[in-house]
ZADO-1210 file (C-alpha; in nm, 4 decimals, padded with zeros to 6 digits):
<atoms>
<atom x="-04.5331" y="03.4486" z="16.7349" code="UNK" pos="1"/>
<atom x="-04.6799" y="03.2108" z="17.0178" code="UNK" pos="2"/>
<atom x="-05.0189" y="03.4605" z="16.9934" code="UNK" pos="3"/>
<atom x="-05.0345" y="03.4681" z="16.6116" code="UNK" pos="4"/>
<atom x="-05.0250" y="03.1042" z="16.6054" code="UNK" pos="5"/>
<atom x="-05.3233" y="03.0435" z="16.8796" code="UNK" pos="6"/>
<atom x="-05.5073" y="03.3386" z="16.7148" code="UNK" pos="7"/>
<atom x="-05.4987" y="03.0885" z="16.4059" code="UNK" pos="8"/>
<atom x="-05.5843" y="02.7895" z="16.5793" code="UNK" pos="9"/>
<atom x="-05.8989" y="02.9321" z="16.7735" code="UNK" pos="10"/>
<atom x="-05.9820" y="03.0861" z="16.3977" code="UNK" pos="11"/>
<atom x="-05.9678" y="02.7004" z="16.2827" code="UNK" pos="12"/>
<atom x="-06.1692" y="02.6129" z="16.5913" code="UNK" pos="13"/>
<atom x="-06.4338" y="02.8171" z="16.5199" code="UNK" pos="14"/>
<atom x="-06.4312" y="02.6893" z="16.1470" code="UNK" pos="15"/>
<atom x="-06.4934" y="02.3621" z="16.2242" code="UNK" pos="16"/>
<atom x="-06.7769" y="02.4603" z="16.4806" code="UNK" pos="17"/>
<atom x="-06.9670" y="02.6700" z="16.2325" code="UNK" pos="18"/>
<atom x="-06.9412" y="02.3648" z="16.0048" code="UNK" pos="19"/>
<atom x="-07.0660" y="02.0475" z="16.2233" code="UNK" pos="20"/>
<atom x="-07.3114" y="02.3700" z="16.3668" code="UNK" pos="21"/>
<atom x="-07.4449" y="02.3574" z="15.9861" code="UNK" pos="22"/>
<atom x="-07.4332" y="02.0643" z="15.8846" code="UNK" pos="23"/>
<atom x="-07.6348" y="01.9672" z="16.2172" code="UNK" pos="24"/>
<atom x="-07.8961" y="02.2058" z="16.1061" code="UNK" pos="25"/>
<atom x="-07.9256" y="02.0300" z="15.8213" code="UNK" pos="26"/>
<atom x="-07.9516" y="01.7035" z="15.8939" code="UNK" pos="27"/>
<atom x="-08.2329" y="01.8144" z="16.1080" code="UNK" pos="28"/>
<atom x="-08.4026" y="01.9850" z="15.8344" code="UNK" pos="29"/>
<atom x="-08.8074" y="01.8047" z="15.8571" code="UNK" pos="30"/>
<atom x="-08.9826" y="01.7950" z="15.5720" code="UNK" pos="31"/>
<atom x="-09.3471" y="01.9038" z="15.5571" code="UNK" pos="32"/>
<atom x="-09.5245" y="01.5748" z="15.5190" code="UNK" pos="33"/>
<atom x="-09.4392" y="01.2003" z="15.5574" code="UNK" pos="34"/>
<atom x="-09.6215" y="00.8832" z="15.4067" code="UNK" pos="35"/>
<atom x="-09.5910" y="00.5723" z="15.2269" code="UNK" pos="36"/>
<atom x="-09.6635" y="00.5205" z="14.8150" code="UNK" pos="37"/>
<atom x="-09.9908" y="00.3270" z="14.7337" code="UNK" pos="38"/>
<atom x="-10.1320" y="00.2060" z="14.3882" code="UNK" pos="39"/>
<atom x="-10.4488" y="00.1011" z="14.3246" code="UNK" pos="40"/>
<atom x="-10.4335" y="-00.3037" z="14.3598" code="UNK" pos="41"/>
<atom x="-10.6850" y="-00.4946" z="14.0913" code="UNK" pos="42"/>
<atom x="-10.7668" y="-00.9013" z="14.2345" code="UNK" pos="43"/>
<atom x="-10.9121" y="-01.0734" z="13.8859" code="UNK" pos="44"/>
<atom x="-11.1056" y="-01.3565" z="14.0605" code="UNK" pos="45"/>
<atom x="-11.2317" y="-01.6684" z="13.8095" code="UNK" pos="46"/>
<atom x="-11.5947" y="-01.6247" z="13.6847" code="UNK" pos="47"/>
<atom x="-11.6260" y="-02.0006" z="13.6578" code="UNK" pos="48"/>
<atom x="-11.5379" y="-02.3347" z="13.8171" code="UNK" pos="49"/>
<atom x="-11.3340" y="-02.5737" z="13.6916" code="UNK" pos="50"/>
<atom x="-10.9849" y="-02.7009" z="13.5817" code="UNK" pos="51"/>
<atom x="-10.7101" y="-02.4368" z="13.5093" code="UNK" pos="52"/>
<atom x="-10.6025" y="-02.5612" z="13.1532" code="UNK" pos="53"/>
<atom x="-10.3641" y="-02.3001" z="13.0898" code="UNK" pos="54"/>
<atom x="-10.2017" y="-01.9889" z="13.3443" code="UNK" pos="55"/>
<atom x="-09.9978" y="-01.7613" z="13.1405" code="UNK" pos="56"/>
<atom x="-09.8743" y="-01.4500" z="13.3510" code="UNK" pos="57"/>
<atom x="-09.5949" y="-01.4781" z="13.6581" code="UNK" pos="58"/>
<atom x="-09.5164" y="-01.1620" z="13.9003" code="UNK" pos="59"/>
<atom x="-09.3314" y="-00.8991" z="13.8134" code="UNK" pos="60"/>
<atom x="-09.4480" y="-00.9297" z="13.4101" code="UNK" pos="61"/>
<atom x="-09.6010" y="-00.6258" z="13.3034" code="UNK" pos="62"/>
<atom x="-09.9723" y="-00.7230" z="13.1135" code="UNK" pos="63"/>
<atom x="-10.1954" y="-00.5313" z="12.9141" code="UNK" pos="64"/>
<atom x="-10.5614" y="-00.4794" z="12.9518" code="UNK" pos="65"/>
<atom x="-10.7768" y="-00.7068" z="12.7113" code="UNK" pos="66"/>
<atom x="-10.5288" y="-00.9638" z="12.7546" code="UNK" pos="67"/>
<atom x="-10.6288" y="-01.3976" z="12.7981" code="UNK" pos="68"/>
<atom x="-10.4325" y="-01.4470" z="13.0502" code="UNK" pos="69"/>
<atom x="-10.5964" y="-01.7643" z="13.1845" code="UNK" pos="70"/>
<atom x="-10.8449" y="-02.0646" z="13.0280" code="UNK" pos="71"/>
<atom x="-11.0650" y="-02.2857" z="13.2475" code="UNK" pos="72"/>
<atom x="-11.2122" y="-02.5917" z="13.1849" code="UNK" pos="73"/>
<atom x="-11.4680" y="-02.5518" z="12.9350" code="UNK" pos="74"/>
<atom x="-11.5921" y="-02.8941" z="12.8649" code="UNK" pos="75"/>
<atom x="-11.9133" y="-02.9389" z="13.0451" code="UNK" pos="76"/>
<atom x="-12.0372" y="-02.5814" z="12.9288" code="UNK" pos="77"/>
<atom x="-11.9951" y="-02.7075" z="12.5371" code="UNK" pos="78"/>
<atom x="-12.1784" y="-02.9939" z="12.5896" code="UNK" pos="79"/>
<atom x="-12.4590" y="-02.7904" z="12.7570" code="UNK" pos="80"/>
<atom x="-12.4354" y="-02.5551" z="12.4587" code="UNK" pos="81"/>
<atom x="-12.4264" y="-02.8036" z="12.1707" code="UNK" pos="82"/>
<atom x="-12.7695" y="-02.9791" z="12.3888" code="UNK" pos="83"/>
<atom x="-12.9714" y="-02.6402" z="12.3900" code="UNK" pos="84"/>
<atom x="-12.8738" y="-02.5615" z="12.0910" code="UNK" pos="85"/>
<atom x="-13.0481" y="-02.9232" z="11.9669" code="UNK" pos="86"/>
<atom x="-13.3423" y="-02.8131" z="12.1674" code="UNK" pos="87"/>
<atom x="-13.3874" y="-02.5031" z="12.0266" code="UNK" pos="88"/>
<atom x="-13.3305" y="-02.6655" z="11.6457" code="UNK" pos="89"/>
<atom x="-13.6503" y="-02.8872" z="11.7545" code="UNK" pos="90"/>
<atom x="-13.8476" y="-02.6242" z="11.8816" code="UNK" pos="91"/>
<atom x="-13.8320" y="-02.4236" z="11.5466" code="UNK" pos="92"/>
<atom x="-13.8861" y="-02.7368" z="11.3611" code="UNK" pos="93"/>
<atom x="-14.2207" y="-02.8132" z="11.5624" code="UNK" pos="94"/>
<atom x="-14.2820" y="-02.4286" z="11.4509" code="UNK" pos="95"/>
<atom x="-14.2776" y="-02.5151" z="11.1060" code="UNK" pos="96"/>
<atom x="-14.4834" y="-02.8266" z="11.1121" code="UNK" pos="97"/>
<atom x="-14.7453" y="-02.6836" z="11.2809" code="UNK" pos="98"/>
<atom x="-14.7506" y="-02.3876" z="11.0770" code="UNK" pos="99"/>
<atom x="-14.7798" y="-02.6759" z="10.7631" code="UNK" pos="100"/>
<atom x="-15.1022" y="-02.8091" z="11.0087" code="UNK" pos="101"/>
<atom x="-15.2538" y="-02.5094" z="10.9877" code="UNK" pos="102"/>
<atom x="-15.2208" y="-02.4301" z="10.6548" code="UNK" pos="103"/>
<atom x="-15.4304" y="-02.7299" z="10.5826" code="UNK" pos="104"/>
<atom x="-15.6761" y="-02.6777" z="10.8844" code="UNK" pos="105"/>
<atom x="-15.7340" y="-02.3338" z="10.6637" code="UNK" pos="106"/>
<atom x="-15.8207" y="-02.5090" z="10.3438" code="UNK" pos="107"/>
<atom x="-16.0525" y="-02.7462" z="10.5313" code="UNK" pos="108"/>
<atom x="-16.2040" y="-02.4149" z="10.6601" code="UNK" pos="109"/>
<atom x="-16.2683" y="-02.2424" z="10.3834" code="UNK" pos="110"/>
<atom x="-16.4226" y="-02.5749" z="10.2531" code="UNK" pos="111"/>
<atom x="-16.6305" y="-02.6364" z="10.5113" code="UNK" pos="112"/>
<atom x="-16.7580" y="-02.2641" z="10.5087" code="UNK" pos="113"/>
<atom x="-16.8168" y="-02.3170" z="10.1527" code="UNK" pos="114"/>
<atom x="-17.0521" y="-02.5858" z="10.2089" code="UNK" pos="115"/>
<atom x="-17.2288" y="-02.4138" z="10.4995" code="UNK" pos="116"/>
<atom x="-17.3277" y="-02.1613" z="10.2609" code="UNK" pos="117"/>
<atom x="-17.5115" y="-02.4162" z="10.0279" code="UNK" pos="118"/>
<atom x="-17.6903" y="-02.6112" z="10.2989" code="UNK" pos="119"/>
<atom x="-17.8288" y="-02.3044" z="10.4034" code="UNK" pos="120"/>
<atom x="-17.9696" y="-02.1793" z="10.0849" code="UNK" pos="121"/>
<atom x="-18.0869" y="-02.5264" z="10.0309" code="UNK" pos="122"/>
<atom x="-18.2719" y="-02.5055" z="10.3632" code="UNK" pos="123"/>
<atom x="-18.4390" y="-02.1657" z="10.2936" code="UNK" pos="124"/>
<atom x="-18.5777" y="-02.3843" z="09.9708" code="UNK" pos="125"/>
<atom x="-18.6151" y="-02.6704" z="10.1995" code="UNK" pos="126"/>
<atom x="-18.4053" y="-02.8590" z="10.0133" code="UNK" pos="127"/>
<atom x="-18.2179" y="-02.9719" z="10.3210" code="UNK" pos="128"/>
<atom x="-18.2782" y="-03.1383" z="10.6198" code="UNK" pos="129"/>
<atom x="-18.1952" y="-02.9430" z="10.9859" code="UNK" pos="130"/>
<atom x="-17.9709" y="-03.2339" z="11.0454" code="UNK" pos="131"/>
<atom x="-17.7749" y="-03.1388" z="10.7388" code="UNK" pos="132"/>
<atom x="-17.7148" y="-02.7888" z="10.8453" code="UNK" pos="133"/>
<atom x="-17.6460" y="-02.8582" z="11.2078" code="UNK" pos="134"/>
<atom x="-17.4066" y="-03.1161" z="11.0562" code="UNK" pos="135"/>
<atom x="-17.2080" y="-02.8475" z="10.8278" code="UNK" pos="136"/>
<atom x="-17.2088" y="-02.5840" z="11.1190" code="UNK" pos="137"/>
<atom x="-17.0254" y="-02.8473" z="11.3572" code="UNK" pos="138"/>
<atom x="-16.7719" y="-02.9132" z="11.1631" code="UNK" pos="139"/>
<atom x="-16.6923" y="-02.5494" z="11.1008" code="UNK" pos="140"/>
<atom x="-16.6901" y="-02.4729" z="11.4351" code="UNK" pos="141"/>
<atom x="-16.4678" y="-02.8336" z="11.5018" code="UNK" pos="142"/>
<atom x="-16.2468" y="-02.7053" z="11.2328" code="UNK" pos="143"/>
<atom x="-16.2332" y="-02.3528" z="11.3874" code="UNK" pos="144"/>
<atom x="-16.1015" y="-02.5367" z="11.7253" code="UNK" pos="145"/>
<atom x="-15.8637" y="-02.7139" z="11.5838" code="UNK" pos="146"/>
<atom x="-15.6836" y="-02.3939" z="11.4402" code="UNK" pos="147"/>
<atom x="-15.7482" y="-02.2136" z="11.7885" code="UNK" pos="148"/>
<atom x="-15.5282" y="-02.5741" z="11.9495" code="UNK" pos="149"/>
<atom x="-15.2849" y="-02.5095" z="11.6467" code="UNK" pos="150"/>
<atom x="-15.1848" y="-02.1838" z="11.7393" code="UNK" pos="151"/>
<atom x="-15.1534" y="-02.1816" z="12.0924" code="UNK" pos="152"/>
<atom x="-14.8939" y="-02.5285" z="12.0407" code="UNK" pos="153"/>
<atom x="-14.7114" y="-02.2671" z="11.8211" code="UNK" pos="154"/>
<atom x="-14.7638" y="-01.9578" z="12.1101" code="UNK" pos="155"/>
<atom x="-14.5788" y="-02.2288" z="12.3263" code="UNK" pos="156"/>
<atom x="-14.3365" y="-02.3223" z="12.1241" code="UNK" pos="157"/>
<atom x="-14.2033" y="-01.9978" z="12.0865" code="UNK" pos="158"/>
<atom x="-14.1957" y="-01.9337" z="12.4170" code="UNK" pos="159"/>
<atom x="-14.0192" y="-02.2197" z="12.4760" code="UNK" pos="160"/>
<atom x="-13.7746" y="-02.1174" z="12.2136" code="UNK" pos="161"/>
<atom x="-13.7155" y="-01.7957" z="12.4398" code="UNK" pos="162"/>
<atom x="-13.6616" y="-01.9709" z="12.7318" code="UNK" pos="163"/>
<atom x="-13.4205" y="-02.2211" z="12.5334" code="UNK" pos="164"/>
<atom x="-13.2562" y="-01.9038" z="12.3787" code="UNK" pos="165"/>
<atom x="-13.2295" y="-01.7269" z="12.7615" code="UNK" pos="166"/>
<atom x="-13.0503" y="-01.9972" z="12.9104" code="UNK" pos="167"/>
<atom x="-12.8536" y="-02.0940" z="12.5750" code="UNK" pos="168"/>
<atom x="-12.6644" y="-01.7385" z="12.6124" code="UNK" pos="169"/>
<atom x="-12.6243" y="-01.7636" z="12.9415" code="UNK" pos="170"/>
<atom x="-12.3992" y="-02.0686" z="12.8632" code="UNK" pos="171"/>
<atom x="-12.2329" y="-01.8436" z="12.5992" code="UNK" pos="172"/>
<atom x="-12.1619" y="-01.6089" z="12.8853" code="UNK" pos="173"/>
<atom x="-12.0157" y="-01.9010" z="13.0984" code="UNK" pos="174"/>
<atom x="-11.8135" y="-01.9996" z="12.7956" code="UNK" pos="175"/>
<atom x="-11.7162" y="-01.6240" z="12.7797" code="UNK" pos="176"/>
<atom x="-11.6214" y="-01.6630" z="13.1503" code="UNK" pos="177"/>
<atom x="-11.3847" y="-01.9648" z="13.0947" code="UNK" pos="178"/>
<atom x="-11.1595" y="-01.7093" z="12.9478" code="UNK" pos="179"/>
<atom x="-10.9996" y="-01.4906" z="13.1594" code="UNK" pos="180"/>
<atom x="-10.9384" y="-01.1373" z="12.9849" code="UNK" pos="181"/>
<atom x="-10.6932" y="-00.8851" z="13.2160" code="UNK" pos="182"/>
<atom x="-10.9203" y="-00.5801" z="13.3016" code="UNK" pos="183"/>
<atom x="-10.5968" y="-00.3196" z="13.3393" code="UNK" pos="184"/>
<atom x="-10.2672" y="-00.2123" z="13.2281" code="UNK" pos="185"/>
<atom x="-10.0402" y="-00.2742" z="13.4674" code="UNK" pos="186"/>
<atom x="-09.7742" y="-00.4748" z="13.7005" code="UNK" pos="187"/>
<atom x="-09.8707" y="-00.8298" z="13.8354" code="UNK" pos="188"/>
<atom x="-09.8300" y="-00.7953" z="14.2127" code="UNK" pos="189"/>
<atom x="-09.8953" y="-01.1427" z="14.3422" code="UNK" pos="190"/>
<atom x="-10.0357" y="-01.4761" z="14.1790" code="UNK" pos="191"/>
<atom x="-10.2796" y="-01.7344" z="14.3925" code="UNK" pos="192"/>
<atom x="-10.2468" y="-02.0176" z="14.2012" code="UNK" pos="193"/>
<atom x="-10.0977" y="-02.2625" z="13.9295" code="UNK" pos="194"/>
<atom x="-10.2133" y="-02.4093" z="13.6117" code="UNK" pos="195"/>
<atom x="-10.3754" y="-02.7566" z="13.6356" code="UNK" pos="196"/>
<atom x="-10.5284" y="-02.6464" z="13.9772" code="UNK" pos="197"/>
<atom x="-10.8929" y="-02.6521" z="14.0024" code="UNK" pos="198"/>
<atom x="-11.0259" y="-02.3256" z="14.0612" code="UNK" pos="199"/>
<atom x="-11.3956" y="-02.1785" z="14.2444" code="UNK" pos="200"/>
<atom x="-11.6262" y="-01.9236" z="14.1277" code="UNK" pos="201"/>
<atom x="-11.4480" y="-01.6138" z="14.3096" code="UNK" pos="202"/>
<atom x="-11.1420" y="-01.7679" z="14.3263" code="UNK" pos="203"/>
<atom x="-10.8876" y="-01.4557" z="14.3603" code="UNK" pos="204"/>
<atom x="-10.6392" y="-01.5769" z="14.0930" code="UNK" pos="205"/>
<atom x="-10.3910" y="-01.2575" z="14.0957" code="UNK" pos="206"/>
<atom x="-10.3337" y="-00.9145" z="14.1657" code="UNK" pos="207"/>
<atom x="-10.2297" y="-00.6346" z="13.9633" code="UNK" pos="208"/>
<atom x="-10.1341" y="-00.2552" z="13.9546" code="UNK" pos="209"/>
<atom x="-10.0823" y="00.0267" z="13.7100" code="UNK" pos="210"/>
<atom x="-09.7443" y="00.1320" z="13.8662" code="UNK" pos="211"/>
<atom x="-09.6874" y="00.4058" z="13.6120" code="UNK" pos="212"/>
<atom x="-09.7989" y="00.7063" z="13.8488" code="UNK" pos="213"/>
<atom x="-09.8404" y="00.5964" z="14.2199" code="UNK" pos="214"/>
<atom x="-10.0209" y="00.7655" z="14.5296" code="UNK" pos="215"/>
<atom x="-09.8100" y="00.9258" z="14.7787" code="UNK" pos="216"/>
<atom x="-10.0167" y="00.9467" z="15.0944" code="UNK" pos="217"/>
<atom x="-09.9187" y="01.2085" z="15.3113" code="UNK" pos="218"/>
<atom x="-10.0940" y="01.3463" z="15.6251" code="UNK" pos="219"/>
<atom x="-10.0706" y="01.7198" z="15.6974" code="UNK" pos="220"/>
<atom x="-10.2054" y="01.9465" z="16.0129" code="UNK" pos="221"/>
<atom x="-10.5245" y="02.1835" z="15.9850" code="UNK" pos="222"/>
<atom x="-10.2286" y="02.4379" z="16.0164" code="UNK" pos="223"/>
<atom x="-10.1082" y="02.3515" z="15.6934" code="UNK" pos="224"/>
<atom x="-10.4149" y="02.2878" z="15.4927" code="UNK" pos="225"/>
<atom x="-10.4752" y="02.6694" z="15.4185" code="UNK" pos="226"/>
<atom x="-10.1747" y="02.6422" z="15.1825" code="UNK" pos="227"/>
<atom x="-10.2229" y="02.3216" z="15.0046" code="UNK" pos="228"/>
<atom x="-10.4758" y="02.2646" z="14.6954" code="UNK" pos="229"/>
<atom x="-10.5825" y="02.0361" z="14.4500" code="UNK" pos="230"/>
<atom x="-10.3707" y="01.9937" z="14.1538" code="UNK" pos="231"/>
<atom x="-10.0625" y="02.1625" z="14.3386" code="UNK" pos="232"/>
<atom x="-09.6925" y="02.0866" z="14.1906" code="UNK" pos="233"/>
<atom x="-09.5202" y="01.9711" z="14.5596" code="UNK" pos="234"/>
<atom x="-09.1478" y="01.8655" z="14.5879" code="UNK" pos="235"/>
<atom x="-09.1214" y="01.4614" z="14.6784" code="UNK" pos="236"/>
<atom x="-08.8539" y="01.2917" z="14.8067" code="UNK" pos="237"/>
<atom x="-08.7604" y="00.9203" z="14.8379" code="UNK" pos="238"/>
<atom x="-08.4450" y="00.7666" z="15.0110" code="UNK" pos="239"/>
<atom x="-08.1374" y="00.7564" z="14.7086" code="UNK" pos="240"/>
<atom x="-07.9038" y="00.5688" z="14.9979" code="UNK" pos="241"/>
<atom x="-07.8426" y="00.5698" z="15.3322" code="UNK" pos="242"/>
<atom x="-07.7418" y="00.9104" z="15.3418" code="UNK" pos="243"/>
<atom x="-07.9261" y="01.1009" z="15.0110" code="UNK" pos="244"/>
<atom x="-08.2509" y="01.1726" z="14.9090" code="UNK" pos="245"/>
<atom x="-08.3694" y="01.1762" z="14.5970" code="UNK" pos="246"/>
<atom x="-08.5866" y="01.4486" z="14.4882" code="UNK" pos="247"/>
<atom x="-08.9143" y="01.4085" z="14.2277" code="UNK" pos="248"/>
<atom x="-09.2160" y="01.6287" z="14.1180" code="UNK" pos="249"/>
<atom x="-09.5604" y="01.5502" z="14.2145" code="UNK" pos="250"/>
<atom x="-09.8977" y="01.7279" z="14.2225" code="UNK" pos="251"/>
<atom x="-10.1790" y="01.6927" z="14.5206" code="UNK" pos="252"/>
<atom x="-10.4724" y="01.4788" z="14.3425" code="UNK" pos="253"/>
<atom x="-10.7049" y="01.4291" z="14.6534" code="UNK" pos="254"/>
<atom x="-10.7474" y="01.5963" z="14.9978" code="UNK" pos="255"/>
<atom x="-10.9659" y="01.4452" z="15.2419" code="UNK" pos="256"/>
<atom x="-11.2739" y="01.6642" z="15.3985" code="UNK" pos="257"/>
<atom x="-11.2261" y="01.5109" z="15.7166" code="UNK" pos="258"/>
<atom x="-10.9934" y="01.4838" z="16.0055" code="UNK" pos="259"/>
<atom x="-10.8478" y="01.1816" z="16.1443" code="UNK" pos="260"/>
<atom x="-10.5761" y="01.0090" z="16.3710" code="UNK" pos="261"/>
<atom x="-10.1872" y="01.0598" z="16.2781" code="UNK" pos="262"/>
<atom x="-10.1393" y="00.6365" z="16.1443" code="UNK" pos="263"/>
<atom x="-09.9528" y="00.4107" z="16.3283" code="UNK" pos="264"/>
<atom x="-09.6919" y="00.3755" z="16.1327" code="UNK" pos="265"/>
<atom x="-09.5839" y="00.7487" z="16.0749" code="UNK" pos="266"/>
<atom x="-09.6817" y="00.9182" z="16.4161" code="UNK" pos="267"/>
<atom x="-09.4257" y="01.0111" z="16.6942" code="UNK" pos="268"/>
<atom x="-09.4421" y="01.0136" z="17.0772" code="UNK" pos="269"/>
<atom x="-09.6082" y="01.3723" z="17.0133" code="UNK" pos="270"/>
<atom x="-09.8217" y="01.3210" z="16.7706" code="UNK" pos="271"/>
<atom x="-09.9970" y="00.9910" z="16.9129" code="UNK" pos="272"/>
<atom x="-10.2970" y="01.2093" z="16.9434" code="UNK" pos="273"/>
<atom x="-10.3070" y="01.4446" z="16.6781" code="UNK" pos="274"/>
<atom x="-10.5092" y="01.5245" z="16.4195" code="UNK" pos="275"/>
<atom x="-10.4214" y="01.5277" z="16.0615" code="UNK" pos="276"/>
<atom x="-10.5589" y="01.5255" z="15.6859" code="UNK" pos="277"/>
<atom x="-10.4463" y="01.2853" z="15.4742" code="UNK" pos="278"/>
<atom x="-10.3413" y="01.4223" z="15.1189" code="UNK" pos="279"/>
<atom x="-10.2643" y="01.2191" z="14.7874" code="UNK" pos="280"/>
<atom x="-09.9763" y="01.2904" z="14.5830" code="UNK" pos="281"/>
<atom x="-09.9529" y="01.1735" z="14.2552" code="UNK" pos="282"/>
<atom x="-09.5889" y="01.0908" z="14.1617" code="UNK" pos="283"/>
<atom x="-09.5143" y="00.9757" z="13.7789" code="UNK" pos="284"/>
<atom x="-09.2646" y="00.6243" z="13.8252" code="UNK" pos="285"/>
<atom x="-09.1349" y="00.6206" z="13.4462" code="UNK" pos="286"/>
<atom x="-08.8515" y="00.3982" z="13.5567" code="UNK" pos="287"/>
<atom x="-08.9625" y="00.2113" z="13.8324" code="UNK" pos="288"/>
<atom x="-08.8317" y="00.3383" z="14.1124" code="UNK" pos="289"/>
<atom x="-09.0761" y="00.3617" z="14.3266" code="UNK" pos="290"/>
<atom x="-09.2594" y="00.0681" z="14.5416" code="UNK" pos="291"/>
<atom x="-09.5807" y="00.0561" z="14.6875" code="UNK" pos="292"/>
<atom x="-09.5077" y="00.0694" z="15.0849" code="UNK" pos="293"/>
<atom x="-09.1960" y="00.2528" z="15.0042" code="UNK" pos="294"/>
<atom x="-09.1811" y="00.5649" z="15.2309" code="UNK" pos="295"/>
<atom x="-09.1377" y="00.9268" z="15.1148" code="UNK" pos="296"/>
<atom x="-09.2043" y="01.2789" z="15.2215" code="UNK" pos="297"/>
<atom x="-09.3771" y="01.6456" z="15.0598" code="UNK" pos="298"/>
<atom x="-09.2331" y="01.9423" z="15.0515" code="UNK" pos="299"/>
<atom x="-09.5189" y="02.2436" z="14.9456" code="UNK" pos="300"/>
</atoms>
């Protein structure tokens, strides 16, 4: 009776053994590659200077692309528009008036030519004086100058309406630029500044990111890059608690061509000098779960 019963308790012993054996084994269990998530971050900087009249977006708020999101002072840029465009009104109107001059410069031409005509045959019958014709062929010619002057005030003109019309839609682009349109779908990461502030040319004022799909960035030995290809369906898994993982689907979007140093912030003692290849995995985030920085490993 005495041996049955130790029989059952070394039986028990060797139960529980075999079970903090396995589950040992599987807490060890490595995955194949480790990393952190990444998104691709957008700044949208201010294309103009001046007061920030009104800031609409905060962090966290989801904003589509095409979006005013922001309006700058755009004061001194309508005044500079409404003074070209007064210019440029002049400028056509000098057009016109010395198209009118020449118009009448013409009839004085034709005119004059007419007269030419009959001193001439009136000198072949010497019925006029050499003074007389040399009189009717200068003013031709005088009229013929003026015309020539007539036209090249009009060839400057218009190109001074070009030049007006250059710099009058550049202000339109500067007007354009007051208005700041979102360039992406996504998440707004960070904001740099408030409404009312005044604001630079290049001014960062926030910082967005399409956190629909993020990049996994892994980094993998040469051993392992035989069996890993672009476009692969991989296994990744992200921390559900302290003690779970939780397991998504991914597919490799970019492997690099070139080897580098294991990063900081992944290697081990062992691997302070090992080579690796870092490897992007794109992992859909319909619900948000995952962060950029957030850590996660690949299994292939």
């Amino acid at each position: 009776m005495m041996r049955s019963k130790r029989n059952s308790l070394y039986g028990i012993f060797l139960g529980v053994l075999f079970f903090v054996m396995m589950s040992g084994c599987a807490n060890n269990e490595r995955s194949d590659a480790y990393g952190q998530f990444e998104a691709v971050e957008t700044t949208v900087s201010a294309k103009a200077s001046g007061e920030l009249l009104s800031f609409t977006i905060s962090e966290g708020e989801a904003v589509s692309a095409g979006k005013q999101v922001a309006v700058i002072d755009t004061v001194q840029s309508s005044l500079k528009r409404e003074e070209l465009a007064s210019q440029r009104e002049a400028a056509e109107s000098q057009i016109d008036n010395i198209d009118a001059e020449i118009a009448v410069q013409q009839q004085k031409l034709e005119t004059a030519q007419k007269n030419l005509e009959r001193i001439r045959a009136m000198r072949e019958d010497e019925a006029a004086t050499v003074q007389q014709l040399d009189d009717a062929e200068g003013k031709v010619q005088t009229i013929q100058k003026q015309i020539e002057a007539l036209e090249s005030q009009k060839k400057s003109a218009r190109a001074e309406i070009k030049t007006i019309g250059a710099r009058l839609n550049q202000v339109k682009q500067q007007l354009n630029d007051t208005h700041v349109m979102n360039p992406v779908n996504g998440t707004v990461l960070t904001t740099f500044v408030e409404q009312h502030e005044l604001v630079g040319q290049g001014q960062p004022l926030y910082q967005i990111a399409n956190l629909d799909t993020l990049d996994l960035r892994v980094y993998i030995s040469g051993a392992q890059l035989p069996s890993v290809k672009l476009g692969q369906q991989v296994e990744v898994l992200v921390d559900k608690n302290a003690d779970e993982n939780q397991s998504m689907s991914g597919h490799i979007s970019w492997i690099a061509s070139d080897a580098e140093f294991t990063p900081k912030m992944i290697q081990t003692k062992e691997e302070r000098v090992t080579q690796v290849y870092a490897v992007k995995v794109k992992v859909p985030n319909p619900d948000g779960i995952l962060k950029i920085g957030m850590p996660g490993e690949v299994n292939f």
